[in-house]
C-alpha positions as CSV (number, residue, x, y, z in Angstrom):
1,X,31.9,155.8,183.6
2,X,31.3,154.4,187.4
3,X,34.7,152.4,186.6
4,X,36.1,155.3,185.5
5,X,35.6,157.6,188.1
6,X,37.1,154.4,191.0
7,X,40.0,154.3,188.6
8,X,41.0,157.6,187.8
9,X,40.7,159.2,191.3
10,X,42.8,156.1,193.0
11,X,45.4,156.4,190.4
12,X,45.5,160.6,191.2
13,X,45.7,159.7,194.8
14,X,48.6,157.2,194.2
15,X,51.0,160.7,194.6
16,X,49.8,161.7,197.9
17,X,52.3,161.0,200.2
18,X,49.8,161.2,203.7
19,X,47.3,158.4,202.3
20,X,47.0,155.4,200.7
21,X,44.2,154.7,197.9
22,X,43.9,150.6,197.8
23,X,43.6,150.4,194.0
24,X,40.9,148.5,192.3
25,X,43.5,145.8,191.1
26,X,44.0,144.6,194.8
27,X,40.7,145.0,195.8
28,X,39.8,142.7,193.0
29,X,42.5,140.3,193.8
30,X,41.3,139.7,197.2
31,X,38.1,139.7,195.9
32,X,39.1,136.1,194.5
33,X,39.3,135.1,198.1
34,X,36.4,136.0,199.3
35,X,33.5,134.9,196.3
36,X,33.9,137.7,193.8
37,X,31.0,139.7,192.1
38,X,31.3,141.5,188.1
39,X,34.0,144.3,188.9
40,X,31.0,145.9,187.3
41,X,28.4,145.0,189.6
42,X,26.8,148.1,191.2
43,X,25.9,148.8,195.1
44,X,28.1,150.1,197.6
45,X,28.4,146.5,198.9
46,X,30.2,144.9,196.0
47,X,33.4,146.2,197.3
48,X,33.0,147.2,201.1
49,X,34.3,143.6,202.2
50,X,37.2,143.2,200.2
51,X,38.8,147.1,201.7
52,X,37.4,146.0,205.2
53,X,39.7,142.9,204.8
54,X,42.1,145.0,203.8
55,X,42.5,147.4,206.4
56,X,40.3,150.3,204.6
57,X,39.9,153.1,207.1
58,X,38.3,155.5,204.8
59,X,35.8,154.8,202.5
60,X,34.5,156.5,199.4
61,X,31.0,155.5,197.9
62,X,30.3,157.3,194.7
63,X,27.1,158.0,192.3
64,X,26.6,160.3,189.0
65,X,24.3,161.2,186.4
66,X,25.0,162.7,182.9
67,X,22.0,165.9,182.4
68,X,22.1,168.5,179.6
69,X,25.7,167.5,178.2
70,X,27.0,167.5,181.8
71,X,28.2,164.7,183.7
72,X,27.5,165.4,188.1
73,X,29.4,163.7,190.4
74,X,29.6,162.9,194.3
75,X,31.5,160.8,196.5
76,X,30.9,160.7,199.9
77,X,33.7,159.4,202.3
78,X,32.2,157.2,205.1
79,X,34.3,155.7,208.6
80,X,33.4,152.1,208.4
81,X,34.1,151.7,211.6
82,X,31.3,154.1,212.7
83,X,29.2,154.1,209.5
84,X,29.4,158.1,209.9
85,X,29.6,160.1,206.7
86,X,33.3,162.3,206.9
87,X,32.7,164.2,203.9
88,X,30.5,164.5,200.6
89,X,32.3,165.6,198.0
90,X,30.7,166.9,194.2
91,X,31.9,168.0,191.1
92,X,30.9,168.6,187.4
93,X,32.2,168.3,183.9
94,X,31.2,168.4,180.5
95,X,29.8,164.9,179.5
96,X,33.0,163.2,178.2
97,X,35.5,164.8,180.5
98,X,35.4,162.1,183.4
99,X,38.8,162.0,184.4
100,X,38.3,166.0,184.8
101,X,35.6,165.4,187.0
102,X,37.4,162.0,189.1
103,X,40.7,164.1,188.8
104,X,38.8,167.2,190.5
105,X,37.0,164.7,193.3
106,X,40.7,163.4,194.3
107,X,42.3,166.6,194.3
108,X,39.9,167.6,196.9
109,X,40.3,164.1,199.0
110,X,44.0,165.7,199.1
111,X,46.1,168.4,197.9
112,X,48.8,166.4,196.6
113,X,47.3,163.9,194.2
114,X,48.5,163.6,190.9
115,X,47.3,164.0,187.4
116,X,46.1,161.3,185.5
117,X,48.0,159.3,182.6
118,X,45.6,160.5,180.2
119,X,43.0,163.4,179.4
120,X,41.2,161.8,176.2
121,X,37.7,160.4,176.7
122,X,38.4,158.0,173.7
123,X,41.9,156.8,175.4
124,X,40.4,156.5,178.7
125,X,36.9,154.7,177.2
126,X,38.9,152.2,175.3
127,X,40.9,151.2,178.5
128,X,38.4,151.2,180.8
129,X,36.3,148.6,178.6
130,X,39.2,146.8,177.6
131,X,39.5,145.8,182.2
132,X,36.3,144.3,182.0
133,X,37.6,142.0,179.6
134,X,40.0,138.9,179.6
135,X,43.7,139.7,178.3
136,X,43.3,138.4,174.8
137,X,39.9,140.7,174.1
138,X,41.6,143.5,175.4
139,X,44.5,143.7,173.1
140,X,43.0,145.2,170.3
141,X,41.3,147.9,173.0
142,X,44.5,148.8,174.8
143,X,46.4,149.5,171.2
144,X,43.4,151.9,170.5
145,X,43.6,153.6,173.6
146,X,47.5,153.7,172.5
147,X,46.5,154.9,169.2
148,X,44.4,158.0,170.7
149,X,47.3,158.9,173.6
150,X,50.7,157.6,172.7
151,X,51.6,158.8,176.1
152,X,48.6,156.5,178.3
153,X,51.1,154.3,180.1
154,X,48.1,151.9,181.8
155,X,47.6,151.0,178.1
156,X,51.2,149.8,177.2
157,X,51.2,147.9,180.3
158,X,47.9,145.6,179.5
159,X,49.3,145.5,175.7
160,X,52.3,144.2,177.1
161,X,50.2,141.9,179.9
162,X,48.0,140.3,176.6
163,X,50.8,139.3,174.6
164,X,53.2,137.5,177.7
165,X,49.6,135.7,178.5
166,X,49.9,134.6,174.4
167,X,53.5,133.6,175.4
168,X,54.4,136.2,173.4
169,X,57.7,137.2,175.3
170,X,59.1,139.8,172.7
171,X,56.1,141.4,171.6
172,X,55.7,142.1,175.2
173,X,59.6,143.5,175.4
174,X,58.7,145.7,172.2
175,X,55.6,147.2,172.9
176,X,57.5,148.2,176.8
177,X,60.6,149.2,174.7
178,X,58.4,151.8,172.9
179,X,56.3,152.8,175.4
180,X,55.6,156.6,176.7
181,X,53.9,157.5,180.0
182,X,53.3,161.2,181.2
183,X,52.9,160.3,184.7
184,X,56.0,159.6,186.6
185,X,54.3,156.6,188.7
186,X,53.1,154.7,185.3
187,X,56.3,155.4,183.7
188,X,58.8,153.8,186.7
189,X,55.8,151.1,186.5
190,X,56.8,150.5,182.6
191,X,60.7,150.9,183.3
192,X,60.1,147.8,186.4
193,X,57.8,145.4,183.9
194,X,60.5,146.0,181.0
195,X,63.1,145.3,183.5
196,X,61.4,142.2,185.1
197,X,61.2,140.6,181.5
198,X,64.7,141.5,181.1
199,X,65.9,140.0,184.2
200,X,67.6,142.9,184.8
201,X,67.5,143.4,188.4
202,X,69.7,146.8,189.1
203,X,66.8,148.2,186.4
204,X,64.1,147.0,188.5
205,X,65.7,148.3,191.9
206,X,65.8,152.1,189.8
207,X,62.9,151.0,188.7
208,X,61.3,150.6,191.8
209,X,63.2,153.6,193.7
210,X,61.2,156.1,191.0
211,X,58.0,154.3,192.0
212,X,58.1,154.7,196.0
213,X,59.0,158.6,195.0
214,X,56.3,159.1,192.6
215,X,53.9,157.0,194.8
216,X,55.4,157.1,198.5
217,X,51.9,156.2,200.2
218,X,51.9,152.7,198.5
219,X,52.8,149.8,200.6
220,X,52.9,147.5,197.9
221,X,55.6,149.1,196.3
222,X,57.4,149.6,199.3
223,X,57.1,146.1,200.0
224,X,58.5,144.9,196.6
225,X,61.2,147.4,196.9
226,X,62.1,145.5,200.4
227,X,61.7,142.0,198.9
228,X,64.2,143.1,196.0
229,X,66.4,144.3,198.6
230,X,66.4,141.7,200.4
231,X,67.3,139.5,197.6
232,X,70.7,141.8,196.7
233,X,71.1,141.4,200.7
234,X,70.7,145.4,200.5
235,X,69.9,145.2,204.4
236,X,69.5,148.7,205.2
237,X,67.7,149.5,201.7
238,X,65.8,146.3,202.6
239,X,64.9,147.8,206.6
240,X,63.9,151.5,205.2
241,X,61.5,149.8,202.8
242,X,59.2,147.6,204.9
243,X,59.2,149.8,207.6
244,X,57.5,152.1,205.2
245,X,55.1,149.3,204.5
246,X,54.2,149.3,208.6
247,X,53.4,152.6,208.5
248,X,50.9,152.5,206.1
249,X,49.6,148.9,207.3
250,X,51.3,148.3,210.9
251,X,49.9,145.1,211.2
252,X,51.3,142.6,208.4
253,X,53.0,140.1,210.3
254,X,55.0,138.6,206.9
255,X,56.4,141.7,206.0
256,X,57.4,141.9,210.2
257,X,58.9,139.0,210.3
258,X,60.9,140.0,207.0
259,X,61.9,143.2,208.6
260,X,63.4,141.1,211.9
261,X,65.7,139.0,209.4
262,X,66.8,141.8,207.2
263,X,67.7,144.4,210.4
264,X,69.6,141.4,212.2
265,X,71.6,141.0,208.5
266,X,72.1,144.7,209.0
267,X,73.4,144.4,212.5
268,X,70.8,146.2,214.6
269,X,69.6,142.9,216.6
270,X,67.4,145.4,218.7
271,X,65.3,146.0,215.8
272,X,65.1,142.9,214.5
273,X,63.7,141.2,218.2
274,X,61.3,144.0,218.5
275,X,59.7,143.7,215.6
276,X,59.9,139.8,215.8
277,X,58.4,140.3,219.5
278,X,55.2,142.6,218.0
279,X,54.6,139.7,215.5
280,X,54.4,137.5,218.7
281,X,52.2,139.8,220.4
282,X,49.7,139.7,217.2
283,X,49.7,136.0,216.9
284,X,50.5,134.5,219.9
285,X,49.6,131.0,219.1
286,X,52.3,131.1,215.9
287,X,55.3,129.5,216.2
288,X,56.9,131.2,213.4
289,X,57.8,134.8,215.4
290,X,59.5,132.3,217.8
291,X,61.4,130.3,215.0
292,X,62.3,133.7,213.3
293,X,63.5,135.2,216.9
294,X,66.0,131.8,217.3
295,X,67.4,132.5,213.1
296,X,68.3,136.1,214.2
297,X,69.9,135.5,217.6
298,X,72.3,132.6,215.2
299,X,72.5,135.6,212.9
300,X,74.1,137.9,215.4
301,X,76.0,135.2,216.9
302,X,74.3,134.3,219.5
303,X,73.7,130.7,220.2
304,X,72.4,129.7,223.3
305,X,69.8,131.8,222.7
306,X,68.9,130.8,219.3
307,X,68.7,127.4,220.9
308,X,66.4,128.7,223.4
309,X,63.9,130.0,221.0
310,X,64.0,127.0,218.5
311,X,63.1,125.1,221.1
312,X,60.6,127.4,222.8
313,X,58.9,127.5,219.2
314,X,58.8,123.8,219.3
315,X,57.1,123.5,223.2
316,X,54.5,126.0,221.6
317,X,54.0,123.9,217.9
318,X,55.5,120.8,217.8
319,X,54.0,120.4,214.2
320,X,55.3,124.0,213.1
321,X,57.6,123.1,210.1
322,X,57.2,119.0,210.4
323,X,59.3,119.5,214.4
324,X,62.1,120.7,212.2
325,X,63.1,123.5,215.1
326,X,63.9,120.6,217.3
327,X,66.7,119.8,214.4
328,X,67.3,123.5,214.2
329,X,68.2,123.1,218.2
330,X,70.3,120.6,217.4
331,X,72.4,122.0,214.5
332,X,73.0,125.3,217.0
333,X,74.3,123.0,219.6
334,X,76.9,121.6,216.9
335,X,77.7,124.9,216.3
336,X,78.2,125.9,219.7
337,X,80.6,122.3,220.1
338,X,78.3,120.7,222.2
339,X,78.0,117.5,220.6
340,X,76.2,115.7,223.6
341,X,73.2,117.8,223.8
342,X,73.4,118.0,220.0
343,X,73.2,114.5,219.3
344,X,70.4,114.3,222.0
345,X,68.4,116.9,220.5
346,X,68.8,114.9,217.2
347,X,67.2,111.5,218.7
348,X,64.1,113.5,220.4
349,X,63.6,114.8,216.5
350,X,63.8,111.7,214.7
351,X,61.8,109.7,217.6
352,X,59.2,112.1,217.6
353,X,58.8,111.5,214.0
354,X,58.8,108.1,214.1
355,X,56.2,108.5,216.9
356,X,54.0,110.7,214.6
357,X,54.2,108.0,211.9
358,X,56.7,110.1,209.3
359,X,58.0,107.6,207.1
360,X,61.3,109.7,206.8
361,X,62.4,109.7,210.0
362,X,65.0,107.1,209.1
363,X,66.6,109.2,206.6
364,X,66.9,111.9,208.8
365,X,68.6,109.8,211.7
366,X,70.9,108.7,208.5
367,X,71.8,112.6,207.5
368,X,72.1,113.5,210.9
369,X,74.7,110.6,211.2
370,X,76.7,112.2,207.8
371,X,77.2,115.4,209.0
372,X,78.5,114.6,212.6
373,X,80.8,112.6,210.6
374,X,79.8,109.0,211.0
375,X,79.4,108.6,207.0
376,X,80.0,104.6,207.4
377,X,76.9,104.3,209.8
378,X,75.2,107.0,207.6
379,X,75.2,105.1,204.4
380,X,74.7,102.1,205.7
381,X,71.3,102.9,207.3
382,X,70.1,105.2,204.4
383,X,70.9,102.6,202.1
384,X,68.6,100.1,204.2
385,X,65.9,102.9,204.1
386,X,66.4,102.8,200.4
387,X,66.5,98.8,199.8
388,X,63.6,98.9,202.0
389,X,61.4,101.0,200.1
390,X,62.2,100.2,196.6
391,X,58.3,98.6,196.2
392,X,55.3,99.6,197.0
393,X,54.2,103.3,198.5
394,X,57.7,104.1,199.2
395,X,59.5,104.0,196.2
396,X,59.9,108.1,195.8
397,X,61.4,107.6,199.6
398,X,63.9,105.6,198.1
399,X,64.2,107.5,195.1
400,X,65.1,110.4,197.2
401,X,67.3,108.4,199.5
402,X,69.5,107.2,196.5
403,X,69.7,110.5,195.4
404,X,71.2,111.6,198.7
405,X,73.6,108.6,198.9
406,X,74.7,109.4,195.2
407,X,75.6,113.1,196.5
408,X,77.3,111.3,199.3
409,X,79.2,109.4,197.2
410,X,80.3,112.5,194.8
411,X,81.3,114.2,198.3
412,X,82.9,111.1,198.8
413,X,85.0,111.2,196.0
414,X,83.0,108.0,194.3
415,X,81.5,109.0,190.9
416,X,81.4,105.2,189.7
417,X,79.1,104.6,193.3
418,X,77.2,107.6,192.6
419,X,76.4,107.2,189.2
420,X,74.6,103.3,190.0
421,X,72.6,105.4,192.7
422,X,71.2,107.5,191.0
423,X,70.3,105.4,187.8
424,X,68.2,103.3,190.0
425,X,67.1,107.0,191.8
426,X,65.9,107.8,188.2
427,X,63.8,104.6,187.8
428,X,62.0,105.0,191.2
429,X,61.4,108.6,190.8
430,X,58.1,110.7,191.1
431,X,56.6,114.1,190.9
432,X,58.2,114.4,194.4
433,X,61.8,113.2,193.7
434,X,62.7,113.1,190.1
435,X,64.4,116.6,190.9
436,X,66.8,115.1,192.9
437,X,67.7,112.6,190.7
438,X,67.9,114.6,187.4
439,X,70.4,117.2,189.4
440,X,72.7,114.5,191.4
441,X,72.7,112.4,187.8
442,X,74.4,115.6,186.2
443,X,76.2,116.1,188.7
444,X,77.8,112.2,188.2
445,X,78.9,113.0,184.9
446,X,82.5,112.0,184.2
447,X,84.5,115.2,184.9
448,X,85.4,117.2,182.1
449,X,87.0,120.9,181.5
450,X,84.8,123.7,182.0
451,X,83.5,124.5,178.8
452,X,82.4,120.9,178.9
453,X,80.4,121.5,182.5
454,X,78.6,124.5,180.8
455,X,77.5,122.5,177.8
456,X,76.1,119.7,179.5
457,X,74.1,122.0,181.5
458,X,72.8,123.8,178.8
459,X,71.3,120.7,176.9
460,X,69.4,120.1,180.8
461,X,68.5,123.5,181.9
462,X,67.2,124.6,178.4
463,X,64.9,127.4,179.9
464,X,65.9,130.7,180.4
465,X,64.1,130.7,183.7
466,X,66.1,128.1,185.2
467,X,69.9,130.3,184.5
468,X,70.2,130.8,188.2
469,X,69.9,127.2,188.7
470,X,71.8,125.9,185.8
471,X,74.7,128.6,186.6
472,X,74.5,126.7,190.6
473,X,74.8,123.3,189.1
474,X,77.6,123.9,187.3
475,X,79.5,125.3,189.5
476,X,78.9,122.5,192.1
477,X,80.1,120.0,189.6
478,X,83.6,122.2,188.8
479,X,83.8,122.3,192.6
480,X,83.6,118.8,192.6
481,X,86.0,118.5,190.2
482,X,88.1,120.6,192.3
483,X,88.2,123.2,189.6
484,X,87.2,126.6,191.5
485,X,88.5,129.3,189.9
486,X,85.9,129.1,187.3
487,X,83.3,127.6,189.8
488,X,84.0,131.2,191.9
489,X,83.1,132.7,188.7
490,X,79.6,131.5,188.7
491,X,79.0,131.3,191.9
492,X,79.7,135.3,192.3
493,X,77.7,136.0,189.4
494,X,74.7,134.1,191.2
495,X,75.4,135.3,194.4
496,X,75.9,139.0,193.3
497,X,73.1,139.1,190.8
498,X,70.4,136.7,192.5
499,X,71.1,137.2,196.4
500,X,69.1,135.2,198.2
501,X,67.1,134.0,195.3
502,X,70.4,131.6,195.3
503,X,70.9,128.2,197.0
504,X,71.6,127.6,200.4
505,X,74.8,128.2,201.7
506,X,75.8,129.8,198.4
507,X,78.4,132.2,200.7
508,X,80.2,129.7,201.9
509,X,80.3,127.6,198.4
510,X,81.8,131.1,196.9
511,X,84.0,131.9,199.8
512,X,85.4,128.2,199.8
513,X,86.4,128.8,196.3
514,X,88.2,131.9,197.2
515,X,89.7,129.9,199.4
516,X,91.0,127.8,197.2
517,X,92.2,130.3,194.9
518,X,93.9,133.0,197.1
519,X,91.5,135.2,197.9
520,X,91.6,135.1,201.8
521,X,89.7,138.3,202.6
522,X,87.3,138.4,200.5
523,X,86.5,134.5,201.3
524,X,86.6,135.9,205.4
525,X,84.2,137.9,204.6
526,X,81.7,135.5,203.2
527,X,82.5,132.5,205.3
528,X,81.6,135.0,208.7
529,X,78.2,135.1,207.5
530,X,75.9,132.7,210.1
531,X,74.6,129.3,208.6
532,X,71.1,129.3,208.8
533,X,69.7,125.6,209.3
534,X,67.5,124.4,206.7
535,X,63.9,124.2,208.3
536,X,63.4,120.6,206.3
537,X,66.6,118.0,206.4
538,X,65.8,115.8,202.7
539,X,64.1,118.2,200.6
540,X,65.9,120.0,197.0
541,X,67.9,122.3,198.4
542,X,69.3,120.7,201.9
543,X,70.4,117.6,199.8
544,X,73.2,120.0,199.4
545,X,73.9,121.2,203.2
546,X,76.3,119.1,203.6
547,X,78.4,120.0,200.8
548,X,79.3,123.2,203.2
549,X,78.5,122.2,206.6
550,X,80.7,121.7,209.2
551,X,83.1,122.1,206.3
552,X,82.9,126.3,207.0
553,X,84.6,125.9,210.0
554,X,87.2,124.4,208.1
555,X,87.4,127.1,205.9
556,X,87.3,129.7,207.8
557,X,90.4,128.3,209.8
558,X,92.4,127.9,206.8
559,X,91.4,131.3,205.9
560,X,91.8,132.6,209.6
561,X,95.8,130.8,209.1
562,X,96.7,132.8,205.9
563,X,95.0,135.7,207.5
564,X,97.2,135.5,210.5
565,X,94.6,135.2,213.0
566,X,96.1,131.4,214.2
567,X,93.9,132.0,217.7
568,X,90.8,132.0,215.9
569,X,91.9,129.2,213.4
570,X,92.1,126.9,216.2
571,X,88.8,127.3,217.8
572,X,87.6,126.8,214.4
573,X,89.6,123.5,213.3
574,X,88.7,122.1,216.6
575,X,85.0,123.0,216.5
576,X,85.4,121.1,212.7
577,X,87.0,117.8,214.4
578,X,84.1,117.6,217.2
579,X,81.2,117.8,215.1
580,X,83.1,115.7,211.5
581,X,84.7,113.7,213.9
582,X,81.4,111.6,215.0
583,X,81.9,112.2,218.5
């Protein structure tokens, strides 16, 4: 009953839009933190430090006794931060109506809660034992609960929870597919868990729209509805969304520094530096508000100052992100044609890695030489790296340098060269690298039509959580085929349907395919969007950088050409020839 009672009146609370009940679930996950007691442990302490960590600014401790058929009730609301009593709060209710009794309690906390999912003591007993127990045990409990309220969402969501921890993917699906829920929150809660499995994410945006309605003082939905966004690069869904979040808990410095990426995507750069400047002011010693302030200003275009700021983040932390914003300088400067200080910028990085003992600062002075366009003196020196490191501690070093040199090679137009890289890439590889090598070793295939492509990355990607990823590899290997019409046709699926759940640099990979194919303004319009410089040169993804840069600014020349715009093409090819040329 205790349980009970903390359960149903959070849940009723969950509609009122001027508060925000921290359900048990998140209490209990932070709990995990923090040494957890039995979610069934008594004493007003059990729970106090996991809200205080949380922000908690009301509290409610409650006690009850059953007498004469009748179960009493209080709950007395407390300030934490002066240990003052607000309110005390009772109720009554015959002996098996408690979620009469917690529904009557919340309703008095505020006006505008809701009703719970369910009025049967058996539906409500069954459920609320079945939480103290692990997922398996609580199966048979949640289909009873089910059984006495067809309509008890909470029930059809642990079902459904017990069956995906069995692996049991469809029986999850189904018992979602037929479930029922009375109350609007639990039902948009079924509708986003059904389309989660699905993979269906224009479902889970509804999904999640009906939940911030139904629920609209909960930042956690809020925030998911903003990290969704985000992901469809839905800017201005994505801004409304975690400002919501701030409201309710002002001082979450992720969802901040989310909020100053997706307003300088929506083009208010105001926002975005304010909120990036609070986020300082909470954490001055962090170097990531800094870092976040210099991808915002390159966002919005301007340079200088994102040069500014990645190297102001790296005078605060030089160890913030391995040095990597002294690289982040460096790539700015390329992009604003100033070689010089680029390549400048470049040496302090790899010099100060060497100095701090990183035994892949070699590789990055070989990178750094690939995409200023000195690919002779690149592959020479990462091939050294490579031969270098073959034995011993190294040899996932050189596994993931011949990786790179085999991508070269493909880039290069070499799939013979590629292919002996990355067989001995393969033999060397580790935990660490054998990503690199299995995705680079597909991509060597011999070229083939595109029916082919797909087939071959079926057999590898056989999961059906790795679509997203076996749709990208494909398409990179059509696109080094030179086949883009149906790389495009991937690559807009991805980009459309995963946002920026997708690669790096997937807008420019799709508008160079446009490109390609005659599709000058919609390629414009993707190969405008900034280039954000990968925060680690080496790892998965950036293997891949320079498959699109400074190759955009050759694009978006030839585009500017058949576009008309010849002024703008020029500046464009020219900033291409200074940083490909090797100067």
């Amino acid at each position: 009953m205790g349980r009970a009672f903390s359960e149903v009146i959070s849940a009723d609370l969950a509609a009122a839009p001027d508060l925000y009940a921290i359900p048990s679930s998140r209490l209990h996950n932070i709990d995990r933190s923090l040494g957890a007691r039995p979610v069934t442990a008594p004493g007003i302490s059990t729970e106090r430090t996991a809200a205080l960590a949380l922000g908690a600014t009301l509290m409610g401790y409650g006690d009850y006794f059953v007498r004469q058929g009748t179960v009493h009730a209080r709950l007395t609301l407390q300030d934490p931060r002066t240990q003052k009593t607000v309110k005390v709060l009772e109720t009554q209710a015959p002996a098996g109506e408690v979620a009469q009794a917690a529904g009557r309690l919340a309703h008095d906390i505020s006006p505008h809660a809701g009703d719970y999912g369910t009025a049967n003591a058996a539906a409500l007993n069954d459920y609320i034992t079945a939480l103290e127990l692990p997922n398996a045990a609580a199966a048979p409990l949640a289909q009873k609960a089910i059984a006495s309220d067809p309509g008890f969402g909470p029930a059809y969501l642990m079902l459904a929870s017990a069956k995906l921890q069995q692996q049991d993917r469809a029986g999850a699906l189904a018992v979602l597919d037929g479930a029922h829920a009375k109350s609007p929150i639990e039902a948009a809660r079924i509708e986003l868990e059904r389309s989660t499995l699905r993979g269906d994410n224009a479902g889970r945006l509804r999904a999640l729209e009906a939940a911030v309605k139904a629920a609209p003082g909960d930042p956690e939905t809020w925030r998911s509805l903003g990290e969704l966004s985000y992901a469809l690069r839905q800017y201005p869904r994505t801004v409304t969304a975690y400002q919501k979040v701030l409201a309710i808990e002002p001082n979450d410095v992720n969802v901040m520094n989310q909020l100053g990426y997706a307003a300088a995507y929506a083009g208010n750069l105001e926002l975005a530096l304010a909120t990036l400047r609070k986020y300082a002011e909470l954490q001055p010693k962090n170097s990531n508000p800094v870092d976040s302030t210099g991808d915002v200003e390159l966002i919005a275009g301007r340079i200088d100052d994102a040069t500014k700021s990645y190297l102001a983040a790296y005078q605060k932390d030089a160890t913030f992100l391995g040095g990597a914003d002294l690289m982040k300088a460096a790539v700015s400067r390329l992009m604003a044609g100033d070689i010089a200080h680029a390549n400048e910028l470049a040496k302090q990085f790899v010099d100060a890695r060497s100095a701090a003992h990183d035994a892949t600062a070699p590789q990055s002075a070989a990178e750094w030489l690939w995409i200023t366009g000195r690919h002779q003196d690149a592959y020479a020196e990462l091939a050294s790296f490579a031969k270098a490191n073959e034995s011993g501690p190294g040899r996932e070093l050189a596994s993931r340098a011949y990786s790179e040199l085999g991508m070269w090679s493909l880039l290069s137009g070499d799939r013979d060269a590629a292919n002996q890289l990355v067989q001995k890439a393969g033999a060397l590889s580790g935990p660490n690298s054998a990503g690199n090598a299995i995705l680079v070793r597909f991509l060597a295939q011999p070229t083939a039509a595109p029916p082919e492509w797909k087939q071959r990355a079926a057999q590898l990607f056989r999961n059906p959580a790795q679509q997203v990823l076996r749709d990208e590899m494909t398409a990179y290997a059509l696109m080094l085929d030179k086949q883009y019409a149906p790389a495009g046709e991937l690559l807009r699926a991805v980009y459309e349907n995963n946002g920026t759940g997708a690669g790096e640099g997937i807008n420019v990979l799709l508008g160079w395919c446009y490109a390609e194919t005659g599709r000058a303004p919609e390629a414009g319009q993707l190969l405008g969007q900034a280039v954000i410089p990968p925060s680690a040169i080496g790892e998965l993804v950036p293997v891949y950088f320079p498959m699109y840069f400074p190759r955009v600014y050759q694009l978006r020349a030839q585009v500017e050409d058949r576009q008309g715009d010849h002024s703008s093409a020029d500046k464009n090819r020219a900033l291409y020839r200074a940083i490909a040329g090797g100067k």
